[in-house]
Structure formats: C-alpha cells, structure tokens
C-alpha positions, 0 to 999 in steps of 0.5 A: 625244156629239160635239165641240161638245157635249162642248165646251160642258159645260166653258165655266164653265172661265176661260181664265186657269186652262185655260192653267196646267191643261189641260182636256178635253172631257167626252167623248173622240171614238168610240175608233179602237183595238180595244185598248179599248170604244167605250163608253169617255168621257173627262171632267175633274176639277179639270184633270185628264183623266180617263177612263171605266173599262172595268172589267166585273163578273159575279156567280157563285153565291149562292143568293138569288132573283134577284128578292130584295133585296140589298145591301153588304157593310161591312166588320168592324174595318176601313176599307172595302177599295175604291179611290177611283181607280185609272189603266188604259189608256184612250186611243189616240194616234188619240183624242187626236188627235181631241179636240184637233181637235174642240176646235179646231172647236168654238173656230171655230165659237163664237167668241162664247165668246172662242176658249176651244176654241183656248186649250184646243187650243192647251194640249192640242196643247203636251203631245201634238202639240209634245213637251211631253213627247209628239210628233205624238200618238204616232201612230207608236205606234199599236197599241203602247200606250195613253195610261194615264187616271184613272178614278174609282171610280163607287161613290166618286165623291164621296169625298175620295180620288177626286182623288187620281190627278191625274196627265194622261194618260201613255203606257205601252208595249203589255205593261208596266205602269206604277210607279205604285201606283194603276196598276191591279193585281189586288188594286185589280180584287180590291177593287173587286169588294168592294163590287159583292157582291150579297150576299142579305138577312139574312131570318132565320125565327123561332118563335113567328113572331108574339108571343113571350113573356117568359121563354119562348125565341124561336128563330131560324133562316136556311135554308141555301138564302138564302146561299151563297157568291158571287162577283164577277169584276173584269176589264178588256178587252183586258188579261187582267188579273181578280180574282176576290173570293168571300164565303162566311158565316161566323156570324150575330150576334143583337142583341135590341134590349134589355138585358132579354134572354138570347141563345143562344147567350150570345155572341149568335154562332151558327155555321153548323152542318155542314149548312149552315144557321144555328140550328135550326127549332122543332118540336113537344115542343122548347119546354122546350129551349134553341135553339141560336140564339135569344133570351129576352125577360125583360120586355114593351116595354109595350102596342103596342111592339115589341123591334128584333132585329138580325140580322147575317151575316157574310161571310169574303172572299178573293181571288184573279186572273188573274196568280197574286196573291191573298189574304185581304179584311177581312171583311164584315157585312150584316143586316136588323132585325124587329120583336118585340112581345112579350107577358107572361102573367100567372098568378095562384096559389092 
C-alpha cells in the first residue's frame, strides 16, 4: 500500500485532535531493516501508532487428520489465558522517516483535504525528527534497535483490552528489553499459542451406534489415534525469542443431556487409560457388563425426540521457551454433542 492510499484511510480524522494525538497512516512504507518482515504494516488505534505483529505459529503433533475439524481450547475454571495486546520491535528509524515524508507528499498532493498530511507530518516530525523526545529519526542509530510498537492480538481484536497498549512507539536499544509489563515476553508468546491450538474434534464412538435403549448401557469410547499431544510454537523473527505450549488429554466428561440417566462412570469422568485410549469398544457377550465409560438412559424422550450427549475433552497445558522460562497454562476443555434417540421395549408377562 503506498503513501497516498495508506493516507487517505485515515482523513475522517479532524486536525484539531491530530494535533493533540498524532495519527499515522494505515500502513508504514516497505520496511528497510533486515532486523524485521516486509510484510509488517503499521495502522492506528485511537491515536496511537500501532504495529502489525510479526509473531509466527507451527503446529507440531496431534494425531487428527489434517483435513478433519478443529477447534479452540476454552479454558476450565479460569479467565482465557491470551493477551489482548502486547509491544514488540516493530519499526526502523529509516520507516519512520519515510512515513513522515509519505505524509508530507500526500498532504501537497491533496490539498483539497485542507493540508491534513502536514498537520499529521508536522505532529510526527515534532516527536521523531525535532527531539520531542527523538532527534532526526534515530538514524544514527540505525541497526542498533528498533522503534518498539503495539500490536494487537488478531484473535482479539474487538476486545476491550486491545487499547490498553497505548503508548507511541518508543525506541529500545539492540538486545534489551524494555520495563514494561506488556512488553513482549516468553510467557505472553506462550499464551498466545494458547488460543492458535488446533485441537482435534471430540468424535466419540458409541455402541449401539444407532438406537439405544432404556435401561440397557450405551458404551462410549474415543479411539487413541483422534488425539494426541500437540503443540504450538510462538516465535518472533529476528529476536531468538519462542515459546512452545504443548496440550496433552487428560479425562473425557460425559453429560447425557438429561437427568433421567446413569453415567459410567457415576462422576461422568473417564480417565485415559494406560494404552492410550478412552472407555473401552463393545464387543460381543459384554452386554450384561457395565462399560467403563458410558451411560444408561432410564426413560425415552418420546416418539422422534432425541437426548443431546455432550462429550468434553479436556486438555492439561504447559509451556515451555527459548530463554529457559516455563510452566504450567489453565487447562483446556473442547467437546462436540450427538443425538441419541432412545427407544423403550415394551415386554408384556404372563
């Protein structure tokens, strides 16, 4: 996106309030240092320059088909652990050198939007070219930091919490890090790996598969080769700087979608047992047999109705990063729900 476009996005923007909070175009010019990706762009966010984040994700393990659904972990007992914005090197001295002249063409070249891209120049040059607090960009510094940025999670984008880095960008030396707690860090890389986890689908398998019956044990059961542990890497180029976040299953929960049923077991819990698998598969002669993981339904829904049985997987999280840090995530639950119709035999004695 060049100058003048990235320019026009942003002229709903009175001049009385870019002068008081200094606004940037939508995207920075083509980056100039190899310390960062090309495909980074900066925006604004209610004054604030703002940065695309550069942060990379790849999955490892999991044992689903790579075609198959998944889906996002949400955590058990706790508030989601994700943060909603975070800062990270994001701009050069040489790009905000060039944003500030991109405005400064735009503002000759329009001048039917009454010079807005001088009064935006001007803002922008007062913070970074006349030492307010920065002098000539920092291109004498050029290859020996960054200008640290806001970024905003894109998984968040609309929460509330997405404005909280509020601060312009600010320049930080090659190798430090900044004292700021939403300055990026191993366990904020760790948490947003969180929510990039493409956990497998709950596909439990059941016997009878069709019509179950009142009073006689539905088995449930998930193959050990749906899930897997799997993992999430968060790294951000040019840093060193990833945290890995791993998910393993834990216990599957059943919920028959009614009160009028007994669960196996009674907790509704069924533990992954040693060879990898959850609940057992019916086979043949064990219909007198309690199932390890299932349920009985003690009452039919009536004609054409069905019972909704909610299974849940839940997933126990760790983490772990580049720098030695690690730890322990709240843990994560992911289900699916299957119709049941169940039917009612009636026997008649004599």
């Amino acid at each position: 996106m060049n100058g003048y476009r990235a320019a026009a996005l942003a002229l709903t923007v009175c001049a009385a309030s870019l002068l008081a909070s200094p606004m940037a175009p939508r995207a920075w010019a083509d980056r100039t240092s190899d310390e960062a990706s090309s495909e980074a762009r900066g925006g604004t966010d209610g004054g604030v320059i703002t940065a695309q984040t550069r942060v990379r994700t790849s999955v490892h393990g999991g044992g689903a088909d790579p075609s198959s659904a998944t889906g996002s972990l949400s955590p058990v007992g706790a508030a989601r652990p994700r943060p909603a914005c975070w800062y990270e090197p994001a701009f050069s001295p040489k790009e905000i050198q060039s944003t500030v002249k991109a405005w400064r063409t735009f503002g000759a070249s329009a001048p039917l939007f009454g010079g807005i891209g001088h009064v935006i120049g001007d803002a922008l040059e007062r913070r970074y070219k006349d030492g307010h607090p920065y002098k000539n960009y920092n291109l004498p510094q050029q290859g020996k930091g960054m200008f640290w940025a806001a970024v905003v999670n894109p998984n968040r984008a609309d929460d509330p919490g997405a404005t909280s880095c509020d601060r312009q960008p600010f320049w930080v030396d090659k190798g430090e890090t900044p004292e700021d707690p939403q300055a990026v860090s191993p366990k904020i890389l760790a948490e947003y790996a969180y929510d990039e986890l493409p956990v497998p689908g709950t596909e439990i398998k059941t016997a009878p598969s069709g019509r179950s019956t009142v009073n006689l044990p539905t088995w449930v059961w998930l193959d050990k080769a749906r899930f897997k542990k799997i993992s999430v890497t968060a790294s951000l180029p040019g840093t060193g700087l990833a945290a890995t976040t791993t998910a393993e299953p834990e216990a599957l929960h059943l919920d028959p979608g009614t009160p009028d049923a007994a669960r196996f077991p009674a907790s509704g819990g069924c533990a992954i047992r040693e060879s990898g698998g959850i609940g057992e598969a019916y086979a043949r002669g064990k219909s007198k047999q309690e199932p390890p993981c299932g349920v009985t339904y003690l009452r039919s829904p009536g004609p054409n109705a069905t019972y909704a049985l909610r299974a849940t997987l839940t997933w126990r999280l760790r983490w772990s990063s580049t720098t030695g840090e690690g730890g322990t995530l709240p843990s994560g639950s992911f289900g699916a729900t299957r119709r049941i119709p169940v039917q009612e035999i009636q026997s008649v004695n004599r």
